[in-house]
C-alpha positions as CSV (number, residue, x, y, z in Angstrom):
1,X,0.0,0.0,0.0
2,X,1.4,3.3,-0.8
3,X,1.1,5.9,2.0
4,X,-0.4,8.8,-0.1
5,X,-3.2,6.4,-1.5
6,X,-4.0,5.2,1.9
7,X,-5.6,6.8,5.0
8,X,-3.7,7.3,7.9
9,X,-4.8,10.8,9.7
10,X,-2.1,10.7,12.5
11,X,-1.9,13.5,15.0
12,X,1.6,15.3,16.4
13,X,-0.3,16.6,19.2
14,X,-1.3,14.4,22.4
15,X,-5.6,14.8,22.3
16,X,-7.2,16.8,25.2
17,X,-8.7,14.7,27.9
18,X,-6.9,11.3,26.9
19,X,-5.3,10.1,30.5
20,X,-4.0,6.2,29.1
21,X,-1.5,5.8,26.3
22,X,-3.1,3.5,25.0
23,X,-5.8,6.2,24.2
24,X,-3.6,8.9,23.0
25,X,-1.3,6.6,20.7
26,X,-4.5,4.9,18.9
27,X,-6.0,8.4,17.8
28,X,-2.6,10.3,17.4
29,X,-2.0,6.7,15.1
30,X,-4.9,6.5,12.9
31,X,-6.3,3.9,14.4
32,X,-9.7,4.9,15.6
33,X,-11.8,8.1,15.7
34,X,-14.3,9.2,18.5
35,X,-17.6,9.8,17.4
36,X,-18.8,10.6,21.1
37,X,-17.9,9.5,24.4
38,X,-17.6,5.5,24.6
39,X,-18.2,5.1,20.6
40,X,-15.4,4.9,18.2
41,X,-14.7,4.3,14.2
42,X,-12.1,2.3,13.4
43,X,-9.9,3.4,10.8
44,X,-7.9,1.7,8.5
45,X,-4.9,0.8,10.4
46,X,-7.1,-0.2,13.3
47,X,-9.3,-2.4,11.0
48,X,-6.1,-3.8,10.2
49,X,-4.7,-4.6,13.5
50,X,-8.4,-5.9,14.7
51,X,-8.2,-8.2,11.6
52,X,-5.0,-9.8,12.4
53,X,-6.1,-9.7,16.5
54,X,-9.3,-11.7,14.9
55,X,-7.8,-14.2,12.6
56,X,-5.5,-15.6,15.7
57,X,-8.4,-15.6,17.7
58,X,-10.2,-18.1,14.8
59,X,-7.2,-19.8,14.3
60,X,-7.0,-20.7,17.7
61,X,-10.7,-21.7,18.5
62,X,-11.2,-23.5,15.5
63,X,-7.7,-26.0,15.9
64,X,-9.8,-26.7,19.3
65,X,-13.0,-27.5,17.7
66,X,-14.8,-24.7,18.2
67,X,-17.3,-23.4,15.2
68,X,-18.1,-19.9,14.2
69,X,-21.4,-18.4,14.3
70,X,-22.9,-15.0,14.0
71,X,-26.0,-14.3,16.4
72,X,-28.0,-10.7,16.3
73,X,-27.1,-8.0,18.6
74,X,-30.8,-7.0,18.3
75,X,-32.5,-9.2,21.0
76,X,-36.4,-9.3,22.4
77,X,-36.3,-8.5,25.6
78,X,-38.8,-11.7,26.5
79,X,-35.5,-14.3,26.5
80,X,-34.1,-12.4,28.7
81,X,-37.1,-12.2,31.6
82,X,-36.5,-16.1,31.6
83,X,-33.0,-15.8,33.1
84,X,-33.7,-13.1,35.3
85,X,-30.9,-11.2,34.0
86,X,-33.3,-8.5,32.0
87,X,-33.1,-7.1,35.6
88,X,-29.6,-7.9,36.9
89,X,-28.2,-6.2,33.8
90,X,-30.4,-3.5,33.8
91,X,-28.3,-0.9,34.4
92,X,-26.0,-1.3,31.9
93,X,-28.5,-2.5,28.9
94,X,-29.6,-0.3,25.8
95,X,-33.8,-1.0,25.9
96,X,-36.3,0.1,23.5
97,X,-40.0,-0.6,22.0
98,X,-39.9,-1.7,18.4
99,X,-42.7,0.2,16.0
100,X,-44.8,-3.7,17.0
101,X,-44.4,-2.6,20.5
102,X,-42.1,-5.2,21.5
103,X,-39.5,-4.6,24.2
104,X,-36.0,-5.5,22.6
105,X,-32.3,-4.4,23.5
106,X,-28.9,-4.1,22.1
107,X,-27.0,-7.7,22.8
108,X,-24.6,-6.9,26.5
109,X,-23.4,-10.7,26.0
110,X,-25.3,-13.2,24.9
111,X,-25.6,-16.6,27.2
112,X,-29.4,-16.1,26.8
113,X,-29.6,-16.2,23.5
114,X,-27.3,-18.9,22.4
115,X,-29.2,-21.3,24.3
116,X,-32.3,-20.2,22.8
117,X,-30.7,-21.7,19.7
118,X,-29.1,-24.8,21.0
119,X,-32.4,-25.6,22.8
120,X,-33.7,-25.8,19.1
121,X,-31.6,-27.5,17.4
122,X,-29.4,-29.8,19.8
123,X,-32.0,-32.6,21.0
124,X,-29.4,-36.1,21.8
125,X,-26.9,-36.7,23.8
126,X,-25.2,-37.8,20.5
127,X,-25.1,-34.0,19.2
128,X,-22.7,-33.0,22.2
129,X,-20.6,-32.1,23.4
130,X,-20.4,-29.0,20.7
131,X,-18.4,-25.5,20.9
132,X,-20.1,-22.3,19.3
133,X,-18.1,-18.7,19.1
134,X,-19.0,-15.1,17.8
135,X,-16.6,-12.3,17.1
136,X,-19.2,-9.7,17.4
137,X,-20.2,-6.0,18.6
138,X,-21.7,-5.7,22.1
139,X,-23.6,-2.4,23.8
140,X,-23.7,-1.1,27.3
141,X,-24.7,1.8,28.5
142,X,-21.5,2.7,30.4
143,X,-21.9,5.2,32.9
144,X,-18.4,5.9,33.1
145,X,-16.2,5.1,29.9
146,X,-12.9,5.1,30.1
147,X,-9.4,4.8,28.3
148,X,-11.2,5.2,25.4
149,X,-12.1,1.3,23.7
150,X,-11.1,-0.3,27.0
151,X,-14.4,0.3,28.7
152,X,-16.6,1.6,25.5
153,X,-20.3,1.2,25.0
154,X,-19.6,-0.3,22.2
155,X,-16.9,-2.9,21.8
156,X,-16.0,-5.7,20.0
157,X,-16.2,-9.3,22.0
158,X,-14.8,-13.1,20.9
159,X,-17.6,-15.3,23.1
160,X,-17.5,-18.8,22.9
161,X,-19.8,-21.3,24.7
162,X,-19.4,-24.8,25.3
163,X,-22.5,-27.5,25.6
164,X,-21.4,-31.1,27.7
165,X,-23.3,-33.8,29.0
166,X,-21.9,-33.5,32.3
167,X,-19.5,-32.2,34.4
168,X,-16.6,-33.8,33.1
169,X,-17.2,-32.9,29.3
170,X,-17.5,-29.0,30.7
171,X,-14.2,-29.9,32.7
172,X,-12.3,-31.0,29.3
173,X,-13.7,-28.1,27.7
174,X,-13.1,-25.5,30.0
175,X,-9.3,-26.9,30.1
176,X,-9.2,-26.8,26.3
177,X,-10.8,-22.8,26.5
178,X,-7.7,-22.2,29.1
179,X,-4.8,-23.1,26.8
180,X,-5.9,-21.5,23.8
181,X,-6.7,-18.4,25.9
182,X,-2.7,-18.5,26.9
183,X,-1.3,-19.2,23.3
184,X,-3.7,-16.6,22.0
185,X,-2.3,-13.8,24.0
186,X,1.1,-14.7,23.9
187,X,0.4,-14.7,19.7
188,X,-0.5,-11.1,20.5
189,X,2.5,-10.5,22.4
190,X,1.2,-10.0,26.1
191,X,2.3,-11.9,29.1
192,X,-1.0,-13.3,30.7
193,X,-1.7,-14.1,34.1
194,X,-4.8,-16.3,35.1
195,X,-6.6,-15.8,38.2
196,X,-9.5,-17.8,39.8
197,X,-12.4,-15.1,39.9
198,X,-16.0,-14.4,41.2
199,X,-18.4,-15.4,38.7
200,X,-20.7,-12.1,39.2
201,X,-23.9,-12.0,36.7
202,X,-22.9,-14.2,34.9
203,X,-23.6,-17.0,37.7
204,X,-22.1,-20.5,37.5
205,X,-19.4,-22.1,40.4
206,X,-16.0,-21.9,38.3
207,X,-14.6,-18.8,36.8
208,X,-11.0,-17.8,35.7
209,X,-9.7,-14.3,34.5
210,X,-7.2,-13.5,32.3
211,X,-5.2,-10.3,33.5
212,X,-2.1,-8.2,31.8
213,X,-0.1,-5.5,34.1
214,X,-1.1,-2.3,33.1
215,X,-1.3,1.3,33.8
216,X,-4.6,1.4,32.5
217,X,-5.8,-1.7,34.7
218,X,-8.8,-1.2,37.1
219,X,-7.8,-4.1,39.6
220,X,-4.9,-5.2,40.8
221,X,-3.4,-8.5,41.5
222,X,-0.4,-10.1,43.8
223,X,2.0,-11.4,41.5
224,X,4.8,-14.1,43.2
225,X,8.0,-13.8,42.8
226,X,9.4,-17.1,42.7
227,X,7.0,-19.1,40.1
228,X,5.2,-16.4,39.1
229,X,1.6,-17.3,40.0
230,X,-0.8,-14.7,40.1
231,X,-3.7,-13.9,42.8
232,X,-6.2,-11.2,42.9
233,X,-5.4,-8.0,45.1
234,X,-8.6,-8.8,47.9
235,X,-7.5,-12.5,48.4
236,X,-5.0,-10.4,50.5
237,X,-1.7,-12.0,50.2
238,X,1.6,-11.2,51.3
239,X,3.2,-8.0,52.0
240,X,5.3,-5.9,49.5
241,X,8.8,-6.5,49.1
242,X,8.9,-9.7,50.5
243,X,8.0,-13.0,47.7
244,X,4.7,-10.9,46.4
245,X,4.4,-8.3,44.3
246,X,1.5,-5.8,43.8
247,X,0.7,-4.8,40.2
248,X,-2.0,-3.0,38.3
249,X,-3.7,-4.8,35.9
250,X,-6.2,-5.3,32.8
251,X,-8.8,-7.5,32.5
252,X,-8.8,-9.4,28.8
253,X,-10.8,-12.3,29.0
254,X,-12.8,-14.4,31.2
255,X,-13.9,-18.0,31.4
256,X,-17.2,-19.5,33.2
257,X,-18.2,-23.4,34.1
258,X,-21.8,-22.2,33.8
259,X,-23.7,-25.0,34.9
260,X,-27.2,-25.5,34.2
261,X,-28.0,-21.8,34.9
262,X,-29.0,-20.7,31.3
263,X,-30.2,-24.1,30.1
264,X,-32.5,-24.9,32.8
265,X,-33.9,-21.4,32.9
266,X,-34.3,-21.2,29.0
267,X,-35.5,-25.0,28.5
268,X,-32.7,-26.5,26.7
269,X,-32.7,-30.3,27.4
270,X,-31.4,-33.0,25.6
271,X,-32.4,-36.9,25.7
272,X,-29.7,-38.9,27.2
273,X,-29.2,-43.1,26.6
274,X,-32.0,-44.2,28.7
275,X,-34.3,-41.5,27.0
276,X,-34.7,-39.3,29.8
277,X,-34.3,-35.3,29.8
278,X,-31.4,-33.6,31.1
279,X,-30.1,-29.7,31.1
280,X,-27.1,-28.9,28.9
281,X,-24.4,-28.2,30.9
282,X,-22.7,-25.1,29.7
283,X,-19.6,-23.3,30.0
284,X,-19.1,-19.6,28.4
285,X,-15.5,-18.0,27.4
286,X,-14.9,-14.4,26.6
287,X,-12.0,-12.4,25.4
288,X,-12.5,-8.0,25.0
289,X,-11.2,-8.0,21.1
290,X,-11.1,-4.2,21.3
291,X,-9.5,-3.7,24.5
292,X,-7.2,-6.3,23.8
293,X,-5.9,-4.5,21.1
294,X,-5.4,-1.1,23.6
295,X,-3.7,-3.6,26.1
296,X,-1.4,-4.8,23.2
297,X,-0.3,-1.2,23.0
298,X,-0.1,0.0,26.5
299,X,2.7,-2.5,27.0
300,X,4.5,-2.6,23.4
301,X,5.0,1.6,22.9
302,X,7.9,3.6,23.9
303,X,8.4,7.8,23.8
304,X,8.2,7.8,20.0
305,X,5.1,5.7,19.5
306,X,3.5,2.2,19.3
307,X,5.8,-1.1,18.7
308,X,3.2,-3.4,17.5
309,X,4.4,-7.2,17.8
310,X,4.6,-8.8,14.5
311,X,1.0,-10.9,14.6
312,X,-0.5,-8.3,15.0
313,X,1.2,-5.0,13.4
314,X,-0.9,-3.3,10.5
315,X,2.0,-4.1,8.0
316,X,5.1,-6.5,8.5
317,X,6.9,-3.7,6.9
318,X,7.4,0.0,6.0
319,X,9.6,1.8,2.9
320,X,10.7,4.9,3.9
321,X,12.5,6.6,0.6
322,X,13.9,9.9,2.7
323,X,14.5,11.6,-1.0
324,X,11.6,11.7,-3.6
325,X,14.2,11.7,-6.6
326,X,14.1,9.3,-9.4
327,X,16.9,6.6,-8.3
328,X,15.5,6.1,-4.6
329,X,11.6,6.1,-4.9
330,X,12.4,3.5,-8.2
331,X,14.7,1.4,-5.8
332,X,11.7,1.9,-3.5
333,X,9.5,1.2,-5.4
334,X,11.5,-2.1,-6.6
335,X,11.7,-3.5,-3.0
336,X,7.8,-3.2,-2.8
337,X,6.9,-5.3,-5.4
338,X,9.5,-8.1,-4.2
339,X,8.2,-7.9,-0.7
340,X,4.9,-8.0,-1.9
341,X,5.2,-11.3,-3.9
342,X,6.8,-12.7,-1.1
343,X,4.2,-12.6,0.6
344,X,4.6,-9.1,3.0
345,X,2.1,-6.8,3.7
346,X,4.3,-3.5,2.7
347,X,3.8,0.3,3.6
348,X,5.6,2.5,1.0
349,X,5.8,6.2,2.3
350,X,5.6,7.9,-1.0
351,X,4.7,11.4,0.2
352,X,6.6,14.5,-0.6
353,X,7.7,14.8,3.5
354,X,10.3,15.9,5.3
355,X,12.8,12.9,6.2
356,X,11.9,14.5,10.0
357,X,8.0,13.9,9.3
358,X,8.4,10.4,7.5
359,X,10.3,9.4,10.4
360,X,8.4,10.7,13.3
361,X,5.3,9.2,11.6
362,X,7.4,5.4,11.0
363,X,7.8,5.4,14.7
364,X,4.0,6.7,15.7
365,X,2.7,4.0,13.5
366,X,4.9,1.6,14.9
367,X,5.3,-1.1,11.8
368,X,8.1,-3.8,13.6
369,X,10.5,-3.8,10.3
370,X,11.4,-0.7,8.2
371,X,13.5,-0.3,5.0
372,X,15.3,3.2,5.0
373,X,16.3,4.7,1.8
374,X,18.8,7.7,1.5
375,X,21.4,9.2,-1.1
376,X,24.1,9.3,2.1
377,X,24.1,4.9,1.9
378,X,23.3,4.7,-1.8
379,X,26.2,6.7,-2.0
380,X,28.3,2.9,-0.6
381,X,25.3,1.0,-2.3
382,X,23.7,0.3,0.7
383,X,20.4,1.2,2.0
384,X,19.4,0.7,6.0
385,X,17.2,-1.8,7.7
386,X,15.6,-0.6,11.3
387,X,14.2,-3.0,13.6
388,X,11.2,-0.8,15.7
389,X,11.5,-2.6,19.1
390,X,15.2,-2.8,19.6
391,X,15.8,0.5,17.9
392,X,18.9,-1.5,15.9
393,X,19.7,-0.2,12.3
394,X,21.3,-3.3,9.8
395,X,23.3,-1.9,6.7
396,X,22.8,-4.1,4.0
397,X,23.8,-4.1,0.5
398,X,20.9,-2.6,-1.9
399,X,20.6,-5.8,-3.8
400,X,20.3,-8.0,-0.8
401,X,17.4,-6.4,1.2
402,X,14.6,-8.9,0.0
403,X,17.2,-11.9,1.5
404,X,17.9,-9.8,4.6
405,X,14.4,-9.1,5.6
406,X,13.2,-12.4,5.0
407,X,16.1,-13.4,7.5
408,X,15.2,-11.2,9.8
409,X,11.7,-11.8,10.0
């Protein structure tokens, strides 16, 4: 993608009333746009990055067994009176009459109405156990949004939920949720911790969260030491300075042995061997796709900007010619094409920029592997390759760049 053909509106200027990083470095980025408070467009780059976030998500449900469904965010109100939870939720749901005057709402989650639709179609104990997921838009009506898409009214969710004969299918399940959870934010490059939790609203007797140090955290947990085990901050463990250590952190996904609560409530049985009717038992796994994205850049940015790990970076590279004559944008414009066919997904800063603005943009943007281009190193034949994270800048002949970055990478 050339630069100048492309839409990338970044910002030199921190945004008024942006506390987190995370918040600041997403907007001054080009990654998303506030319409009002708690709503946000994503723009290109951030489409981008929530694509990539996405497709290791899939990747790593489906190699589990899971399948992919869509359900609708607009919901009758009715399935929800049958759990209870039209009340329990109330604060936080988007309700309105329909011109049939029907009460609906704008999906929160949606444990009601996935068992709606296994209650229709999943009858014999030979249909389970089965695995459903959405990657999908949820709404609340946050009272207090913060660190702009970490708590959002609108906000993008992965939500998986697991149907079992008994406890020990929802026990193989649940265990199968766990690892995939832990491969799928190390993919992303974050360090997770997990953390028995209180199941809340969402009810059930097992819960687990997953939790990254950061600033823009609003818990804390007590992190040990020695084997690095993790406990949350009112279990009340050790002192500080001693084997525990107290640190903020984010909350990115969350993992429930449901029980029967949603499938006794909403009627979904199944026949077992002997014919007789039994509740599903369920289990229901969420991970925060959009604020997983703002936790991916609170810990991978440094003065200059974002340093996006390379799963999940808008482009594996960036070519940044720092003369717009004839010989360097047609060497640039040479290493684009034989990136591209193998197989990169390549930024070429074609604008007529300062070096000083190219530059300043490279590292706001925060594309892991960059190609620099300048008369001073043509002058030897060489050209420069900077690695973001490290900072490190490789001079490599001009006719061996394709072989070098492929090395590198």
């Amino acid at each position: 993608m050339y630069w100048s053909k492309y839409f990338i509106p970044t910002l030199k200027e921190v945004p008024t009333g942006t506390e987190a990083i995370s918040h600041q470095l997403s907007l001054r980025a080009g990654l998303v746009n506030m319409l009002t408070s708690g709503v946000y467009s994503y723009l290109p780059l951030g489409v981008k990055v929530l694509s990539r976030v996405e497709h290791i998500i899939r990747q790593e449900m489906n190699a589990i067994g899971c399948h992919e469904l869509l359900l609708p965010a607009l919901q009758p109100i009715d399935i929800w009176k049958k759990s209870g939870r039209d009340v329990t939720l109330k604060e936080v749901m988007f309700t309105f009459d329909n011109k049939k005057n029907q009460r609906m709402c704008l999906g929160p989650t949606h444990e009601e109405i996935i068992t709606d639709l296994a209650k229709q179609f999943i009858k014999s104990y030979r249909q389970l156990p089965v695995t459903l997921y959405q990657i999908q838009t949820k709404f609340r009506d946050e009272i207090r949004t913060r660190f702009g898409i970490v708590r959002a009214c609108e906000f993008i969710m992965k939500d998986a939920y697991s149907f079992d004969r008994d406890d020990k299918g929802l026990k193989k399940n649940y265990d199968l949720q766990l690892l995939a959870y832990t491969k799928i934010f190390k993919r992303c490059g974050l360090d997770a911790m997990v953390v028995t939790a209180d199941s809340g609203a969402m009810g059930g007797s097992i819960s687990h969260e997953f939790l990254v140090a950061a600033p823009i955290g609003e818990g804390a947990v007590w992190v040990n030491k020695n084997d690095g085990k993790a406990v949350k901050d009112e279990e009340g463990k050790a002192s500080p300075g001693k084997e525990w250590e107290r640190k903020v952190a984010i909350e990115l996904g969350h993992v429930f042995q449901l029980g029967t609560k949603y499938s006794e409530s909403l009627g979904a049985f199944y026949l077992d061997e002997n014919g007789e009717q039994k509740p599903m038992i369920m289990g229901c796994y969420g991970i925060g796709v959009s604020r997983l994205i703002a936790a991916i850049i609170e810990v991978n940015n440094d003065a200059n900007g974002i340093m996006w790990p390379k799963e999940v970076s808008p482009f594996d590279l960036e070519i940044l010619p720092l003369q717009n004559d004839e010989v360097t944008m047609g060497l640039a414009k040479t290493y684009y094409e034989e990136l591209k066919n193998a197989g990169l997904d390549v930024l070429l800063d074609d604008r007529d920029e300062s070096p000083g603005r190219k530059f300043n943009d490279a590292d706001l943007i925060g594309i892991p592997l960059r190609i620099i281009i300048g008369k001073r190193m043509l002058a030897n034949n060489q050209v420069e390759i900077k690695i973001r994270r490290s900072g490190q800048v490789i001079a490599v002949d001009k006719n061996k760049v394709k072989e070098e970055i492929l090395k590198i990478r």
